[in-house]
N, C-alpha and C positions, 0 to 999 in steps of 0.2 A: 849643282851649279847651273845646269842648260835648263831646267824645270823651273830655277827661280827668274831667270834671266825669262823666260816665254812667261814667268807670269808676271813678270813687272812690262812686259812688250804688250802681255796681251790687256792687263789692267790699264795703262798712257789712254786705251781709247778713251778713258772716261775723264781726257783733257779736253775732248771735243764737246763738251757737256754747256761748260760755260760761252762756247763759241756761238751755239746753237740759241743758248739762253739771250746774247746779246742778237742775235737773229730778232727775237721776240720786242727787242726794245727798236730797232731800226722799222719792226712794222706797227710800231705803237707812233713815231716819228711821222710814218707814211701817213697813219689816218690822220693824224696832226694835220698836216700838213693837205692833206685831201678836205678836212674840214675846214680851214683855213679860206681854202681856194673856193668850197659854196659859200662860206658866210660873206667873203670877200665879193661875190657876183649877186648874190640878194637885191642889196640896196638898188643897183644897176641893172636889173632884169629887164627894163623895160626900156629902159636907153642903149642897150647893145645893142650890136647889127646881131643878123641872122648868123653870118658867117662867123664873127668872132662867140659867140655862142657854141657853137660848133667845135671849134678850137678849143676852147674850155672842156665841152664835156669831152673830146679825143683825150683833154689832157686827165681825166678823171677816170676816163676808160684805163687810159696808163697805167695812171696807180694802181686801179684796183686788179691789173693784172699783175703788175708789180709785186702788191701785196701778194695775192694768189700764189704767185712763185716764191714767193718768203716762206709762206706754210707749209709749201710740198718740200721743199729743202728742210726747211728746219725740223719738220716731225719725220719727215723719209729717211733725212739721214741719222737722226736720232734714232730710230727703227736699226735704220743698216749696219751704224756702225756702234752704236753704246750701249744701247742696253732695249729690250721692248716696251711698250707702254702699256699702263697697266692699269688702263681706266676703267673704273667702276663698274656696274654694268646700270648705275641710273643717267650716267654720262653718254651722248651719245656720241657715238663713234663714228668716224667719215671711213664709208664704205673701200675707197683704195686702200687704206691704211693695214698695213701690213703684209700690203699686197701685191709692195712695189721695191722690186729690187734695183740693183743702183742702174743696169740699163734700162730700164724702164725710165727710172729716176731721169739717166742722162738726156732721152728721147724728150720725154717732157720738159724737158729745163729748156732742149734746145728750142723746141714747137714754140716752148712762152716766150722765148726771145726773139723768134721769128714772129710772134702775133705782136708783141711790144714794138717793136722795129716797123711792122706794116704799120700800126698804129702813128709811131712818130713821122714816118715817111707822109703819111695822113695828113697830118697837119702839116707836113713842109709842103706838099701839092697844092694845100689850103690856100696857103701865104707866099706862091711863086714870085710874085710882083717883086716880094721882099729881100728874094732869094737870090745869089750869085750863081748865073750858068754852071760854071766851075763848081760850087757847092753841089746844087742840084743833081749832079751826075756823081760826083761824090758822096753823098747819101746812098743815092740808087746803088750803087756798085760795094758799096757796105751790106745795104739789105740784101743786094744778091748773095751777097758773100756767107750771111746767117741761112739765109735758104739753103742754098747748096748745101755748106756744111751740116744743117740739120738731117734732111737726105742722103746725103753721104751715110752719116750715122744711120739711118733707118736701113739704110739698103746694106752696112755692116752687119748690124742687130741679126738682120735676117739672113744673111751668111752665114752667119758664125753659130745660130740659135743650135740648140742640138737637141732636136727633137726628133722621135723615134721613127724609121719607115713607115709610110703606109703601104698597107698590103692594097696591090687592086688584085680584085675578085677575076 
């Protein structure tokens, strides 16, 4: 009974499968939606100010950081927790990959939400005029708050790491 039960416990992982799978279609969306926003400034390249130009691409940096953390989630945890991948060897293969355990994973997730946040915080400095005092220190104390806790985590990681003595000579 306890052997069948650990292996329908240990088999459930591979409900995370289709979650992952919908990961891929949320970043099929993003570049939607990134293509979108060039084809949409084309026509107007040459009638935009400098500064809203700027804001555009902040906002394309966004995504494509956005994206970037779609794919460390979606193939990292596919890695960690379902099963390994099992690509070809005429496929190539992104060098972290299989290389990143889930603190790792967690470290990076937080770092890309602390660059995404510097990034949106970017464009609200961009557009202060627009912005509510009140707002603006609200943002601020949000991004601090991704910082820290990213830090926090690092300075955890390396606490807790358990790695062996070194000998000094």
């Amino acid at each position: 009974m306890e052997r069948l039960l650990e292996n329908a416990i240990y088999s459930a992982r591979w409900i995370l499968a289709p979650i992952y799978l919908g990961l891929s279609l949320a970043l099929l969306a993003l570049g939607i939606k990134f293509f979108q926003e060039v084809i949409h400034v084309i026509p107007k390249i040459l009638e935009i100010s400098e500064a809203d130009l700027v804001l555009l691409v902040l906002s394309l940096i966004d995504l494509a950081l956005v994206g970037g953390l779609i794919v460390m989630v979606m193939l990292s945890s596919y890695e960690s927790f379902v099963s390994r991948l099992d690509i070809g060897t005429s496929t190539e293969k992104l060098g972290w990959l299989g290389k990143m355990d889930y603190t790792s994973l967690k470290n990076k997730v937080a770092s890309s939400i602390v660059a995404i946040s510097s990034i949106h915080l970017l464009k609200i400095f961009m557009n202060t005029p627009n912005v509510a005092k009140d707002d603006l220190f609200w943002y601020v104390m949000i991004h601090l708050t991704f910082v820290v806790s990213a830090f926090g985590m690092g300075i955890l990681d390396r606490l807790t790491r358990h790695e062996p003595p070194t000998k000094n000579p």
